[in-house]
C-alpha angles and dihedrals in degrees: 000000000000120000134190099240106198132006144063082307096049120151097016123136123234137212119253131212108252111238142030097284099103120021113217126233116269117246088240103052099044085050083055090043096048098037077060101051090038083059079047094057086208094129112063102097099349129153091234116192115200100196106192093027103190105174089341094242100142088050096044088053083054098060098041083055091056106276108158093216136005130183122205107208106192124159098194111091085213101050083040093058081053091057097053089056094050090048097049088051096051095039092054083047091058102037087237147071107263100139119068117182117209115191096212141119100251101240090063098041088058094046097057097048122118099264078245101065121118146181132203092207130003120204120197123183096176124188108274083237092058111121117246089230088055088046097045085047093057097043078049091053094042092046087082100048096054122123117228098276100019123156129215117189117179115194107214137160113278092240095065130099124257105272108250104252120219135229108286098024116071130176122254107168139015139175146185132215106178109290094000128084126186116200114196125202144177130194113271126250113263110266104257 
């Protein structure tokens, strides 16, 4: 079972989709990927964006560890039916509303955003079947509608390629843990 690690939240166990369709983060990657963004301070009060929500358990973590507003983007009906009930459990935790849940494809759901929207860190767990073009096409579309020191971090297998990076947006850390890769990225100093 999935658990929130740290937080106001902390200990509390989350619901998880039925079925093989998304594969939950393990508890020991999201406590590496947290511990790192922790030594990042980008979560205190942060706008956090989870793309490919599955059960919403990496945005959920974001707003028990202090994140001001997260919003949670899933396409499946099912998985999206999850995220509602993690965020219920985190935003009574909390007394307010923090998590919002969109039941949406991605693309879309960033196409449709205000031009002024921004985000302080981005995290996309994307289906392993997911094309490199549709991928490529979302972190384009994201590049834009990052705030100064934001951070993106995408969760892949670790036999996938390094997801071409657009303009705007460059790597700056990666690391494997057996079948799971993290990729981290900031938005890229403006060309002089």
């Amino acid at each position: 079972m999935s658990r929130i690690i740290a937080g106001v939240a902390g200990g509390a166990g989350l619901a998880n989709v039925p079925g093989d369709k998304t594969r939950p983060t393990t508890d020991r990657v999201k406590e590496a990927l947290f511990s790192r963004l922790d030594s990042y301070g980008v979560l205190a009060g942060a706008r956090v964006l989870d793309l490919f929500a599955g059960s919403g358990a990496l945005g959920v973590e974001s707003a028990s560890r202090g994140a001001a507003e997260v919003d949670l983007v899933e396409q499946s009906d099912k998985a999206a039916g999850v995220c509602r009930k993690n965020a219920e459990l985190v935003n009574k935790a909390l007394r307010r509303t923090v998590v919002r849940v969109h039941r949406s494809g991605v693309q879309p759901f960033l196409d449709r955003l205000h031009p002024h929207d921004r985000w302080d860190l981005v995290l996309m767990d994307p289906p392993y079947p997911l094309p490199e073009a549709e991928l490529a096409q979302v972190l384009d579309t994201l590049a834009p509608r990052l705030a100064e020191g934001a951070v993106v971090v995408i969760e892949r297998s670790s036999r996938s390629p390094e997801p071409r990076w657009p303009a705007g947006l460059e790597r700056f850390a990666e690391k494997k843990y057996g079948e799971t890769m993290l990729w981290y990225a900031e938005p890229a100093p403006p060309a002089s």
